[in-house]
N, C-alpha and C positions, 0 to 999 in steps of 0.2 A: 621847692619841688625840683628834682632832678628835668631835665630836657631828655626827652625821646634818645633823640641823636647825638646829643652833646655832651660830652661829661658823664656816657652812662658806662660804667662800670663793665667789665668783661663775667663771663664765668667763674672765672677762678678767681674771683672775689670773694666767690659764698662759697659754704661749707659749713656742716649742723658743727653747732658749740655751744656751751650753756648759759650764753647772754646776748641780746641782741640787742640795741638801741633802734628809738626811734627813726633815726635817721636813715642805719642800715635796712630798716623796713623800706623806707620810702626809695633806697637805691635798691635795692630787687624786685620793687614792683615795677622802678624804671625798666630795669633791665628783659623782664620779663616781658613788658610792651615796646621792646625796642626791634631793631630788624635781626638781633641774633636772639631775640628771646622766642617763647612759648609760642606754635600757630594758633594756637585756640585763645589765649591772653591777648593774643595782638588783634582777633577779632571781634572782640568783646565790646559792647556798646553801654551805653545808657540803660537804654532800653530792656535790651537782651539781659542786662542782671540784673530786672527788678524781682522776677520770681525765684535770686538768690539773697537778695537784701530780704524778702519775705519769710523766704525756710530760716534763713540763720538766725533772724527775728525770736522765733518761734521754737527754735532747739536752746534760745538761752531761756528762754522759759520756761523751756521740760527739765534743761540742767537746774533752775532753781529749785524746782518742785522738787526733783532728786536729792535735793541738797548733798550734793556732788559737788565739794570744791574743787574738787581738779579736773573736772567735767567742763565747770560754769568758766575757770581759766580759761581749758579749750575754746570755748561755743564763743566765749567775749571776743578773742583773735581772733577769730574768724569774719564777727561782726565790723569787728576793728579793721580787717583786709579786704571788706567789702568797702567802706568811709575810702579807704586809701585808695584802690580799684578806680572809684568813683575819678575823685581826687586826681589821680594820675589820667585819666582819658580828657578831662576839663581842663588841666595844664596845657595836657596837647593843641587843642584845639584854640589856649588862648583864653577862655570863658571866668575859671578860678584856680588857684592853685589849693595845695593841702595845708596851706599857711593862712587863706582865705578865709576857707571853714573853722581852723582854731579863731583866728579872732572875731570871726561870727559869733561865735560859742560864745567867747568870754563878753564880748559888747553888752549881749543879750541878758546873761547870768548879771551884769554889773545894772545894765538899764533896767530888769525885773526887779531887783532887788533891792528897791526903794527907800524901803527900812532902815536896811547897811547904808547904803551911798548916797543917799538921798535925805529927803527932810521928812519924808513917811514916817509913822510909827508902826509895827506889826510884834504884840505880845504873845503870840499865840500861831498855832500851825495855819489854823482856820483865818487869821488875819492875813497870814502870810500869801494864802492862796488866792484870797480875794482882792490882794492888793496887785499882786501878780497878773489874774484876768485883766483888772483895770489898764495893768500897765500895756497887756499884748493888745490889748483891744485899741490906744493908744496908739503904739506902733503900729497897727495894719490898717489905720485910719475907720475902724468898722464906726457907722455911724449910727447904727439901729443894733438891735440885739439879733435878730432876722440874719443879720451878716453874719454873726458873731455862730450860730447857730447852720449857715449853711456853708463856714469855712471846713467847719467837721466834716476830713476826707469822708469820704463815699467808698474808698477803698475797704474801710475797717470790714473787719466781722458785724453782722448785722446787728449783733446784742452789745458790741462794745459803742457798736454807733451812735445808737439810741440809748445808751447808758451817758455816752457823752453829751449828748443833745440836749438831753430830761435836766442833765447837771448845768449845762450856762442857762435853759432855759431855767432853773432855780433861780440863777442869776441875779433872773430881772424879775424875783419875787413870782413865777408863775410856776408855782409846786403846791400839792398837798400840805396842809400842816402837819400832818403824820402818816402811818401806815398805813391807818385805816379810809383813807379815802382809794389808793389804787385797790384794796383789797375790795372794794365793794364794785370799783373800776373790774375787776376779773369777774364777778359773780356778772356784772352787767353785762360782760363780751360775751361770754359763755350762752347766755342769750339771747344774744344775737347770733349767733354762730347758730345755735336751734334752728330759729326764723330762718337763718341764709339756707339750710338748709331742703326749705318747703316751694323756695325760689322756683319758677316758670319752668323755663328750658335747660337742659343740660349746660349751656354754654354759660349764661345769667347767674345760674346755681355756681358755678365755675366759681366766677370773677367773687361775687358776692362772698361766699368762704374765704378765697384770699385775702379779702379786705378784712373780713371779719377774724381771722388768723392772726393775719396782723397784729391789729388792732388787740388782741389778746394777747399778744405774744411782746406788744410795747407794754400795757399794765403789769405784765411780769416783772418785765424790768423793772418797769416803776416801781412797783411793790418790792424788790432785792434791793434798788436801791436806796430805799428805804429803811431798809433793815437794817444796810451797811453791808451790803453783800454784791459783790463782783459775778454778772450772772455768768459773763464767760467764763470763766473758772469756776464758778458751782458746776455748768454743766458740763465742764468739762470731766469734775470730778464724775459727776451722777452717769457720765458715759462710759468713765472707767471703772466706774461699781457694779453696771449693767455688766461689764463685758465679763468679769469678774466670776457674775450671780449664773450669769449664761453658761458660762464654762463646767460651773459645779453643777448645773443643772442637767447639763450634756453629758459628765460622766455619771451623774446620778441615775440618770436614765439609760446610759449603755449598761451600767451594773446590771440592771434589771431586765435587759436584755432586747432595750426597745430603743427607738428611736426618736427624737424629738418631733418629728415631721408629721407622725402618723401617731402620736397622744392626743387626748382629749385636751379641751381649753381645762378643764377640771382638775387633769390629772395632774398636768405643766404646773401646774397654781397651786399642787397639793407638794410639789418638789419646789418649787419656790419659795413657800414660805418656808421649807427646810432648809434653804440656805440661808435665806433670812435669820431666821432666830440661829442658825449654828455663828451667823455672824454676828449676830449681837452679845453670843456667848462669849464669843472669843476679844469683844470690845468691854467686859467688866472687870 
């Protein structure tokens, strides 16, 4: 890693050309936190870019979904000059450098990978991963599965949380044999969500829902992940097919010279399912 102050490059070093090496990355991000670089780069913390390590997260996602190769190019550099970002504020200070983090990386990829470098055997994807658990659970010293269960950031999206959770807590043998146990799991929440429903006091009725929301909204999970199905991305799809169904529904109903706000529940539901089947026409 380049020094702030020492050895960092001037301006007239950079200039757009159609190849840049690693290296040259790591001297313009110097340059940019040095005393003639960027005001807004030199103010830049930890902290203050975790809500850009998040968005850029999250746009190489939609690039995949796009299947935009030269989109998912873009969105990965980006990801990549947040790592380096990072990387260059931790030099400053002394803490790691951007040489730090590769050989984290690689230690890690070599210590997990037991099979390869080790005396493990693993045939198969499924062996692969569970030998893998074993090994990080090793390295973070987790003693219980409890641990192993409450390192799962708290950061995530609530459904990828509980989607990770339900998966080490399979782990340790505490799963369904099959689908049909969360599926009977939903019919039971739905149930109780009724009951919360009859609850005392406004306040009582409150809490009681939430829990019981929850509690429904974890058996989903369970029951997708059971299927094989990823619920943040089902719903993210089933969000984009709403927005979709909404749209055709909104000029379906300006044709006709009315507005959605001021339709019957009836009539909305009689232009719905006209989108519906026009979209399943168009999916044969």
């Amino acid at each position: 890693m380049i020094d702030k102050k020492e050895n960092t490059p001037d301006k007239t070093s950079f200039s757009p050309k159609d190849h840049f090496t690693l290296d040259e990355l790591l001297a313009l991000m110097a340059f940019l936190r040095s005393d003639q670089g960027c005001p807004w780069d030199k103010e830049q913390t930890h902290q203050s870019l975790r809500q850009n390590m998040l968005e850029e997260a999250y746009e190489v996602i939609d690039a995949i979904n796009s299947q935009n190769s030269d989109r998912l190019c873009d969105e990965l550099g980006d990801v990549l000059m947040q790592v380096i970002f990072h990387s260059q504020i931790a030099s400053e200070s002394g803490t790691f450098t951007f040489e730090d983090v590769i050989t984290a990386i690689c230690n890690k990829l070599i210590s997990r990978h037991t099979h390869l470098f080790g005396e493990d055997h693993a045939e198969t994807s499924e062996a692969v991963i569970d030998r893998w658990e074993k090994n990080k659970r090793l390295e973070k010293g987790h003693e219980n599965q409890t641990q192993v269960l409450e390192d799962v950031p708290r950061i995530l999206p609530a459904l990828l949380r509980s989607f990770k959770v339900q998966q080490k807590a399979a782990q340790a043998g505490f799963d369904w044999s099959s689908e049909h146990g969360p599926k009977e799991k939903i019919l039971e929440e739905l149930s109780e969500i009724e009951a919360a429903q009859k609850a005392g006091s406004d306040d009582l009725k409150l809490s009681r829902l939430e829990q019981e929301v929850g509690d429904l909204l974890f058996a989903v999970v369970n029951y997708a992940r059971h299927l094989g199905i990823q619920p943040e991305l089902a719903l993210h799809q089933a969000t984009d097919k709403f927005i979709h169904r909404f749209a055709a529904v909104e000029t379906l109903a300006q044709s006709q010279g009315q507005e959605t706000a001021s339709m019957t529940e009836e009539e909305l539901d009689a232009l719905w399912e006209l989108v519906k089947e026009s979209d399943a026409n168009e999916t044969r």
